[in-house]
C-alpha positions in Angstrom: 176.4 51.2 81.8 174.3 52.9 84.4 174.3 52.3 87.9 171.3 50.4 89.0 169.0 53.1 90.9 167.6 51.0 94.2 164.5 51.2 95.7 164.2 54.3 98.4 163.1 51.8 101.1 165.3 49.2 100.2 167.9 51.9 101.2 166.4 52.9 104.1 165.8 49.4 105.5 169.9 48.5 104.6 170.6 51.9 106.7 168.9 50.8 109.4 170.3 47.4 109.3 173.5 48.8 109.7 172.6 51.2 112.0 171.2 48.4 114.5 174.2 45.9 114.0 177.1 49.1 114.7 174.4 49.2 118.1 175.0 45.8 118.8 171.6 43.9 117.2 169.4 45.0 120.4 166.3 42.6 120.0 163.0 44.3 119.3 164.2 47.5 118.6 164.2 47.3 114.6 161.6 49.3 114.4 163.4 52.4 116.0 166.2 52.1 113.4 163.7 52.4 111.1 162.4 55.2 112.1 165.5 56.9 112.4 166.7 55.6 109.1 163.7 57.4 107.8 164.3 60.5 109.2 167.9 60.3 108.0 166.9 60.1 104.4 164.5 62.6 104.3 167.0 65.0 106.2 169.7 63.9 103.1 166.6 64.2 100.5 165.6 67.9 101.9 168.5 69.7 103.7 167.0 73.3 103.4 164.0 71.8 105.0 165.2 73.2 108.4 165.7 76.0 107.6 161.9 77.2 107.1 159.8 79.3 108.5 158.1 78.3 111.7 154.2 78.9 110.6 153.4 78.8 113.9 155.2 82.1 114.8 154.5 85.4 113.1 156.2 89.2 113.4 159.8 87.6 114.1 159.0 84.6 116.5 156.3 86.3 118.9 152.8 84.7 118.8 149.8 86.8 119.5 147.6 85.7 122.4 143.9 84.4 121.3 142.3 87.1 123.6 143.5 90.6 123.4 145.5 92.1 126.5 143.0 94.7 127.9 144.5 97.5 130.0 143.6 97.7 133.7 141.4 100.6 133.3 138.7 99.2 130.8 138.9 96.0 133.1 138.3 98.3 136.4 135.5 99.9 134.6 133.8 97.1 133.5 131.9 96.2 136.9 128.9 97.8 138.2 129.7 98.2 141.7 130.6 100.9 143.9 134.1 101.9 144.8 135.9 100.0 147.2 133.0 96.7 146.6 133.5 93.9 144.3 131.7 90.8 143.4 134.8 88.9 145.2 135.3 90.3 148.2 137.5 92.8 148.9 140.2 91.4 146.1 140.9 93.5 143.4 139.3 92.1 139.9 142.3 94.1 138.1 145.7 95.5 138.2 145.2 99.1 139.4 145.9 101.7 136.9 148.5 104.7 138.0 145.5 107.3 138.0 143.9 105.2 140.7 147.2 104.5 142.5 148.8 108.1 143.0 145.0 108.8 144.6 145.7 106.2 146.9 149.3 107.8 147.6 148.6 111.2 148.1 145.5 109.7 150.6 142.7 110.8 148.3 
């Protein structure tokens, strides 16, 4: 004779049950040993499940920004003012690129 196939929540609610007695019956709380008795039975219904992808990652785990990175020169460039003015005062807009630097070194 087969054995008698119960219902999935049925299972799930007696898991819980247990689950919240071996706690000590906190009051109110049934509803988080649910949950967890939930999660349970979908981690014992689909055990490769962790073991996905992440679809949020791409190119081994790095995610690209939403703007592309633009080097400091094409940033520098981008203003219409003369050198040594900015729109800001006198802080620098942009990193300053190594041409611009070993100028400043060698007093130029």
């Amino acid at each position: 004779m087969p054995k008698r196939q119960l219902d999935p929540e049925a299972l799930i609610r007696r898991r819980a049950r247990r689950m919240w007695r071996e706690d000590g019956s906190p009051r109110g709380r049934m509803a988080e040993y649910l949950e967890r008795a939930r999660e349970l039975q979908a981690i014992i219904d689909h055990p490769q499940a962790g073991l996905l992808p992440n679809p949020m990652t791409r190119h081994g785990g790095a995610v690209e920004p939403e703007q592309p990175v633009e080097e400091a020169a094409i940033i520098e460039n981008l203003g219409e003012f003369p050198v040594g003015f900015t729109d800001q005062g006198d802080r620098v807009s942009a990193p300053m690129t190594r041409k611009r630097a070993r100028k400043l070194r060698e007093g130029g």
